[in-house]
N, C-alpha and C positions, 0 to 999 in steps of 0.2 A: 596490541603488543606493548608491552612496559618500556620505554623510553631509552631506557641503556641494553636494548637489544633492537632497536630501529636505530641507532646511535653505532652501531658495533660494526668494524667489520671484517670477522673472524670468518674463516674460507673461502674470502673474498683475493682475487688476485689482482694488482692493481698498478699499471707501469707511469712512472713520470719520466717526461723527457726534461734533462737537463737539469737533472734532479741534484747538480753539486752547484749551481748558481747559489745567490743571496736567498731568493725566495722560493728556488728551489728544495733544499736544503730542511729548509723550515716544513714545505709540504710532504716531504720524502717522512721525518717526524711526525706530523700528527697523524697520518692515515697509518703509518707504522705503529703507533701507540694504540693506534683506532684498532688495531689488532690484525691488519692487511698483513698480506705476504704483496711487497712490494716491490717493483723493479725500478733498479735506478738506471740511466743512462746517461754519458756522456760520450760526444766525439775521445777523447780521451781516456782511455780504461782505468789509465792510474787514476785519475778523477775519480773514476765512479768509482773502483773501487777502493780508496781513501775516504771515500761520503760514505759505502757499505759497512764500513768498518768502524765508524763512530757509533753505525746504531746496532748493530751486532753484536760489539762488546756489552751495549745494554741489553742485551738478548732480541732483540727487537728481528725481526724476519726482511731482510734486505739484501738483495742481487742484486749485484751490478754487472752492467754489459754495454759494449762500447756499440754506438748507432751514431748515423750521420744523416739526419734528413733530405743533405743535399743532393745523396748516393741514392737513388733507386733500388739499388743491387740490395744499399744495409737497409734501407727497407724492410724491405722483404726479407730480410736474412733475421732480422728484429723481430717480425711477424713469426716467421717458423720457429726459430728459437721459444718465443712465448710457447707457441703448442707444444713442441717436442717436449719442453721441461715442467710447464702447468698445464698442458691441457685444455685451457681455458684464459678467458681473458674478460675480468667483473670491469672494466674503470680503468680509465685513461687521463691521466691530467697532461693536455699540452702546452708544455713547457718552454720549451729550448725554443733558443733563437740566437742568430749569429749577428752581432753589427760591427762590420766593414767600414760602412759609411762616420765620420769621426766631424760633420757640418756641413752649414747649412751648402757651401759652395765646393765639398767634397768633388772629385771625379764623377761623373754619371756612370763610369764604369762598377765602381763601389756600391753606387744605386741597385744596380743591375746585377752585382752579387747579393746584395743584402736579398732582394726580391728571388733570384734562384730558391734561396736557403728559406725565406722566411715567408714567400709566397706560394711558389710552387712546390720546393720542398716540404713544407708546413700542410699542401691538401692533400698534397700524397701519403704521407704519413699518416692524416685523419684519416682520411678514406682506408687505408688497410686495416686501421685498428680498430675501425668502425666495423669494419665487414667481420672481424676477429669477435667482437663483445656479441654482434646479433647473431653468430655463427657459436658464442658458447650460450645464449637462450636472453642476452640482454643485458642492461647496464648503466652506466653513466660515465658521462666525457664532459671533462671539465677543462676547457680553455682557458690560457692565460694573458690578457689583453691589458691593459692600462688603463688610468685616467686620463694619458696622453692621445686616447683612442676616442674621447669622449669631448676633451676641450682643446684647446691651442695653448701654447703657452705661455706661462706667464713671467716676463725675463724680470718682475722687479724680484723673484727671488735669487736672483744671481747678483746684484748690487752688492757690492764691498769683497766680492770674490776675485780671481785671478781663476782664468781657464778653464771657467764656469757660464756658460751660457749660449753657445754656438751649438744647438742644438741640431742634429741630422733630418731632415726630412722623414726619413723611412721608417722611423721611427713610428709618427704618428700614423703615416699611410698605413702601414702592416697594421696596428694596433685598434686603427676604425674599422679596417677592413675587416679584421677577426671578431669584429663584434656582430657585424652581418653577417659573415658567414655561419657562427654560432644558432642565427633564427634561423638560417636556410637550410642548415644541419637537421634541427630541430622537426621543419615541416616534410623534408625530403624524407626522412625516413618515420614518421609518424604511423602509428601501428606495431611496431617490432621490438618494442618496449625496451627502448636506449631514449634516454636523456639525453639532452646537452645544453649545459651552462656554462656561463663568462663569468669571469672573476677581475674587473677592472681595479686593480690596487694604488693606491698611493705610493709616495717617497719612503722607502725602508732604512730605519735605519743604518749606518755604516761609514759613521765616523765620520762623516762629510764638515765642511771649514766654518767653525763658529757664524761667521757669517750668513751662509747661508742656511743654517741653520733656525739661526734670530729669525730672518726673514720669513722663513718657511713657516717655523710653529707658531708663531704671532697670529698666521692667520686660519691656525685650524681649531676648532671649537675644543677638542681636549688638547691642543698645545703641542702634541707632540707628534714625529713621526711615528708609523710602523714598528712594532719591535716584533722579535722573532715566532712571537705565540699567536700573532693577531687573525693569521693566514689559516692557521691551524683547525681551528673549529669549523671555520666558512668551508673549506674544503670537506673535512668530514662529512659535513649535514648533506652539501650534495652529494657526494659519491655512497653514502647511505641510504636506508630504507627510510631514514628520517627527511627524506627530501624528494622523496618519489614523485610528487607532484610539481613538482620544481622542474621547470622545462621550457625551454627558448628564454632563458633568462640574461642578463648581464646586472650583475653586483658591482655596485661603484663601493669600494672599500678605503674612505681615505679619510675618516677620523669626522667627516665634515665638513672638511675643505672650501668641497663645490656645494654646500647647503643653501 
């Protein structure tokens, strides 16, 4: 198959959670350009549909519908809606994620939210739109997890900042945890021809305080953060035919960083 037709993903349906986030945003774009008919979602509908409408003006094919992973009920209501209106469901990139918790010595209560929404809300969500891709004949599920899910942090990049550095715990718990769960995904349903890969990203850009900035790009081999295109390709190739072999993976995405 020629290269920009294993690249392509034209009748392909493909939903992001929390598709008006930073990197969001970006991935709702290129799988859209990739020629997806795409669902975006947020807790918020004016959300999603204010992100549907940047790429629809470019003609670009994007829904937006408002989902709550926390809510079981919009679960499922997420799920039917996909059939009732496509029929089918090629690729799932999950996305969204709620953070409550705001440091290190937060309430444990915030803990315990963050985990609702970003642990148990987060399998239930997988699990239905897993049984949704093997029930339209297969696919691919691309997780979105961190480089915080991979290393500890590192505070000298918060030096010469203000109200920079008090990092939340749950953070990094949810973001290692989803990198396990990604292999376990991978072996539990083996045979039924669904994917699933991790996409661990770095620092995106977004105006963040000279400062930490200096800090930050000093120590990544091309100098800079993430900018908006970076996300773009790496997504495509999984959720295409161009990456079909690609499975139980986690991609460290961050310039070089942790080299």
């Amino acid at each position: 198959m020629h290269i920009k037709d294993l690249l392509s993903l034209k009748n392909k349906v493909i939903l992001v959670t929390g598709g008006s986030g930073n990197y969001g945003k970006c991935i709702v774009e290129g799988l859209a350009e990739a020629d997806a008919t795409v669902i975006t979602t947020s807790r918020d509908i004016d959300s999603a549909r204010a992100t549907a409408a940047i790429f629809t003006e470019r003609g670009l094919d994007v829904h937006p519908v408002q989902a709550d992973q926390s809510d079981h009920e919009s679960v499922l209501s997420l799920k039917q809606y996909v059939l009732d209106t496509f029929g089918r469901l090629d690729g799932f990139v999950n996305n969204a994620v709620s953070r409550p918790m705001k440091g290190y010595n937060a309430p444990l209560s915030q803990f315990e939210e963050s985990m609702h929404t970003n642990a148990t809300g987060m399998v239930d969500l997988l699990r239905e739109m897993t049984d949704l891709i093997i029930r339209s004949g297969g696919g691919s599920v691309i997780n979105i997890a961190s480089m915080m899910g991979m290393f500890g942090p590192d505070l000298s990049n918060y030096d010469g900042t203000e109200n920079m550095g008090d990092l939340p715990p749950d953070y990094f718990f949810h973001n290692a945890g989803l990198i396990n769960l990604n292999r376990y995904m991978a072996q539990m349903h083996a045979g039924k021809n669904i994917r699933f890969n991790c996409i661990s990203p770095g620092g995106l850009f977004n105006n963040q305080p000279a400062a930490f900035l200096h800090n930050y790009n000093k120590k990544v081999p091309l100098r800079r953060m993430a900018n908006q295109d970076d996300i773009k390709g790496l997504v495509v190739l999984l959720a295409s035919d161009a990456g079909a072999y690609i499975n139980g993976e986690n991609i460290l995405m961050d310039g070089g960083l942790n080299a």
